[in-house]
N, C-alpha and C positions, 0 to 999 in steps of 0.2 A: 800253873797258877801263880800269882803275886800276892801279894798280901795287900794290897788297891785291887777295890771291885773296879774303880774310873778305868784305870790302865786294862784290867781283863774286858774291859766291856769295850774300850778302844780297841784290841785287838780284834773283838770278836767279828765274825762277818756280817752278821743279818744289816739288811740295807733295803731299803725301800723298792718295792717292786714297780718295774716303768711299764708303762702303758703297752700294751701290744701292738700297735700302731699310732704314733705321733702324727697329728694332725697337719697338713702341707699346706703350703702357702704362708707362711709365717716366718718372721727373722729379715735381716739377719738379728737384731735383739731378742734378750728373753729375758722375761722374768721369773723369779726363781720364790715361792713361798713355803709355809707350812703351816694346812688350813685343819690338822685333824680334829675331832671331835665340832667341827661348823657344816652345818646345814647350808640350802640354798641362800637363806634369809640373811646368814650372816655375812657371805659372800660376797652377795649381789654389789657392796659398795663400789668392793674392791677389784670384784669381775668386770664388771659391767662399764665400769666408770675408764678402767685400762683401755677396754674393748672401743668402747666410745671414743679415742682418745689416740689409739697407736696401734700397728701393728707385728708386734711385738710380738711372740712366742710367750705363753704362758705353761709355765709348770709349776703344780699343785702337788704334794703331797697332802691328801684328803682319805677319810674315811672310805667303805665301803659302802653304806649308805643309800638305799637306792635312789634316794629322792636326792642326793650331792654328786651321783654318778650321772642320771639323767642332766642335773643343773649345767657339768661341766663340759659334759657331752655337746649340749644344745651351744654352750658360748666356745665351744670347740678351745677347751683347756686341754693340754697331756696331763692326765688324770694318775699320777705315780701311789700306786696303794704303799699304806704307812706299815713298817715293818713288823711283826709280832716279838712279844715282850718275851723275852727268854730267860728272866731273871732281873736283877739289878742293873737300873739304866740311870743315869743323870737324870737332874730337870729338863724338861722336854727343849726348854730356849738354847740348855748346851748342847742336848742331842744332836737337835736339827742341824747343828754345822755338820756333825759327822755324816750324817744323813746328806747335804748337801753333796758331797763331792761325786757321787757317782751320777746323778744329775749334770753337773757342770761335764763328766766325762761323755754322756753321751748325746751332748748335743755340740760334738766339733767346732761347727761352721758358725758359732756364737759368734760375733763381735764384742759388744758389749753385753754386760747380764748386769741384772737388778735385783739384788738380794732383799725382800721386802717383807717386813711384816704383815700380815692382811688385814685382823677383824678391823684395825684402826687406821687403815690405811685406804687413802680415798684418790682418787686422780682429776683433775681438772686441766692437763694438760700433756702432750706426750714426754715421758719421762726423761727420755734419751734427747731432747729436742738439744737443738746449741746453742750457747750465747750465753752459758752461765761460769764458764773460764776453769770446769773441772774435766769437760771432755776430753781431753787430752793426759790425762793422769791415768797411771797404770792403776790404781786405787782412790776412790773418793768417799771418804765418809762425811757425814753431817753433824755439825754440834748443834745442841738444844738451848745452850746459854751461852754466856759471854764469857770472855777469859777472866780465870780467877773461880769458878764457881765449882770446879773439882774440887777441892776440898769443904766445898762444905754445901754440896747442892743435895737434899733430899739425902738416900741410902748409898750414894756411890760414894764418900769416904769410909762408909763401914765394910762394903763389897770389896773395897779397895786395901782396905788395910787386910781382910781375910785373906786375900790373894798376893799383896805382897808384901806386906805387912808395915806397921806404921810408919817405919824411916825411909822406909823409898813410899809408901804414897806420900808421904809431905814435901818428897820432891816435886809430885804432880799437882801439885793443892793449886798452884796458880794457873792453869792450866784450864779451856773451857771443856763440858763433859760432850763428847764424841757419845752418840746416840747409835745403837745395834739397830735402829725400826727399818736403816734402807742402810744399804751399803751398794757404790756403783764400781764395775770396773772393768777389767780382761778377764777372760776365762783364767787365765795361769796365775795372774796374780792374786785371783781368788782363792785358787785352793790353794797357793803357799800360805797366804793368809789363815786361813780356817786350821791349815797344819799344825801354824804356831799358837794360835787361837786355842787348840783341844792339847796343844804339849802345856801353853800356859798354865792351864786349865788344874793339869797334873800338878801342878806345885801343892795346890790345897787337897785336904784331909778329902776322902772319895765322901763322908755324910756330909761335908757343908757343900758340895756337888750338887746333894739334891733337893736343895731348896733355888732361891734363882738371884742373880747379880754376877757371877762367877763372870758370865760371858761379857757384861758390861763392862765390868773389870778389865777384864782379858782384852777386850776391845781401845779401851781408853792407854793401856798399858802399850799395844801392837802401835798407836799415833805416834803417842806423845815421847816413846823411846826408841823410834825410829825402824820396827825390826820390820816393817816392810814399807817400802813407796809410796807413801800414802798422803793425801790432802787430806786436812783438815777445811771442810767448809763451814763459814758463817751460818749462823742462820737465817730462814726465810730467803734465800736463793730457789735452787734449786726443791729443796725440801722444806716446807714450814710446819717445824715440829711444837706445836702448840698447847701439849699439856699442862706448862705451868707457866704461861705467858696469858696476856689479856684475851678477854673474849676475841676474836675477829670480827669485823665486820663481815655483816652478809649482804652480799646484794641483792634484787630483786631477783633474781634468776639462779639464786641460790649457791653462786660463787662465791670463795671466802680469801679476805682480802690483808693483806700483810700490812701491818703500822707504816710503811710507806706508801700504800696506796698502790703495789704490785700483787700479782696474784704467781702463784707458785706452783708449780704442776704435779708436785706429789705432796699431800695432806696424811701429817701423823700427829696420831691423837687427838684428832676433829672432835672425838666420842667425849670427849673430858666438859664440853663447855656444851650447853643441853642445846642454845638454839644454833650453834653450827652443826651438832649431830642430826640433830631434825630437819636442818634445811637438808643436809647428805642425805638424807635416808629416803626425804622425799621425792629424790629424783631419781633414786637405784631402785628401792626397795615395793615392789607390788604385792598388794593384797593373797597374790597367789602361792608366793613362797614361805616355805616351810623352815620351822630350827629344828636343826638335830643335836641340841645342845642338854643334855646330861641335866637331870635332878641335881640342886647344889647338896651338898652333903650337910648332914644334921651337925649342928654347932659340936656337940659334945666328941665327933668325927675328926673334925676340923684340929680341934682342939688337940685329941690324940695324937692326931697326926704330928702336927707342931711340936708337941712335946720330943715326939720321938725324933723328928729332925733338930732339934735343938740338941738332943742326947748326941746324936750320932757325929753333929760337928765337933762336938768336945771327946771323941773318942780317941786314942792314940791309933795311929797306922804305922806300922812293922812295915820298913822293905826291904 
């Protein structure tokens, strides 16, 4: 044992159990997510709209669930059950990288894989298509803004100084912010990636771990200071990441359309701006599926909770 719970829980083994039979005919793509605690309902955008779209190999880490085991079964996803809790783990946005790699190790014959987020991630086009000038990069990540806005875009200078503290983020402050929601690439240079991603990761206290930004951090830190092969993309290419940009146009057909007048084949955070989430939802989401999405916890819960993560960032770590 160490005196870092991050580092003992890096070492430990538990990893996400893989499907007993992976579903054929699919690939050579795949996409790689982490759907736990969502139902069919919340799925359906991100299933359905792939499925629609590409033939691409899908892999879910997802609940048990009967009614998300049935959902992924019928859209023929490799259904990887999510690992049991054995004590102190990160926030789930750091886990899942750890969780990622034996995923990436058991499906060889990848070409490229699509590291994605789900609830807010939508498709309107096959993700892997060509002709957006990143297919050829051993790593492509997506930026959300324009250069200059790392230092002072929403919580990622605060994430950012946690992780590496404020004289090297103000190196990165002019620098646009590289977004975690899609990450595209090779099998190999993914998991170097995620290796240096969760050693990052290790620089901070194991309680500011378990709240969430570490890995955005970690991400923006892996671009902009070179430590793996990696594109930085524009936005609205490949990926239009739309949380804090203007509404989109929607068209009649319920496609949503980039301030140039292009449309984009992977949609992140569609959910932020209400009539692009309802035109999405209206063409995934049927009357028949179900959420398997958890009671929110009672404010005064909430509250505890934060407090004690607030405590545990400011605790000394002995190594």
């Amino acid at each position: 044992m160490t005196r870092s719970r991050f580092l003992d829980w890096l070492a430990a083994p538990a990893q996400p159990t893989p499907p007993s039979q992976p579903h054929q005919g699919f690939g050579p793509d795949l996409v790689i997510g982490y759907a736990t605690g969502y139902g069919p309902k919340e799925l359906a955008c991100f299933v359905c709209s792939l499925r629609a779209h590409s033939r691409a190999r899908i892999a879910l880490v997802a609940s048990e669930a009967v009614e998300t085991a049935a959902f992924l079964e019928k859209n023929k996803v490799d259904h990887w059950r999510a690992p049991s809790s054995l004590g102190w783990a990160p926030h789930l946005l750091i886990a899942r990288f750890k969780h990622y790699l034996p995923i990436l190790a058991a499906y060889p014959d990848a070409r490229r894989v699509l590291i994605s987020d789900v609830r807010d991630v939508a498709f309107q086009g096959d993700p892997f298509a060509p002709g957006f000038g990143d297919e050829h990069s051993p790593l492509a990540f997506y930026c959300e803004t324009p250069p200059g806005d790392l230092g002072s875009h929403g919580a990622n200078p605060k994430w950012l100084k946690a992780l590496i503290g404020a004289p090297m983020a103000e190196t990165l402050a002019a620098q646009p912010v590289v977004c975690g929601g899609s990450i595209l690439g090779e099998p190999k240079a993914l998991s170097g990636m995620i290796r240096t991603l969760l050693w990052l990761c290790a620089v901070q206290r194991s309680g500011g771990l378990e709240g969430i930004g570490a890995d955005q951090a970690a991400l923006n830190v892996i671009v902009h200071q070179g430590l793996c092969p990696a594109l930085a993309v524009p936005n609205y290419r490949r990926v239009a990441t739309i949380g804090y940009a203007t509404s989109p146009r929607v068209g009649e057909d319920g496609a949503l359309f980039n301030p140039d007048g292009a449309q984009s084949p992977i949609l992140h955070q569609y959910d932020r701006h209400q009539q692009a989430k309802a035109a999405i939802e209206a063409l995934w989401i049927t009357p028949d599926l179900v959420s398997c999405i958890p009671p929110k916890a009672r404010a005064w819960a909430k509250t505890r909770a934060r407090l004690r993560k607030s405590f545990a960032r400011r605790l000394p770590e002995w190594r």
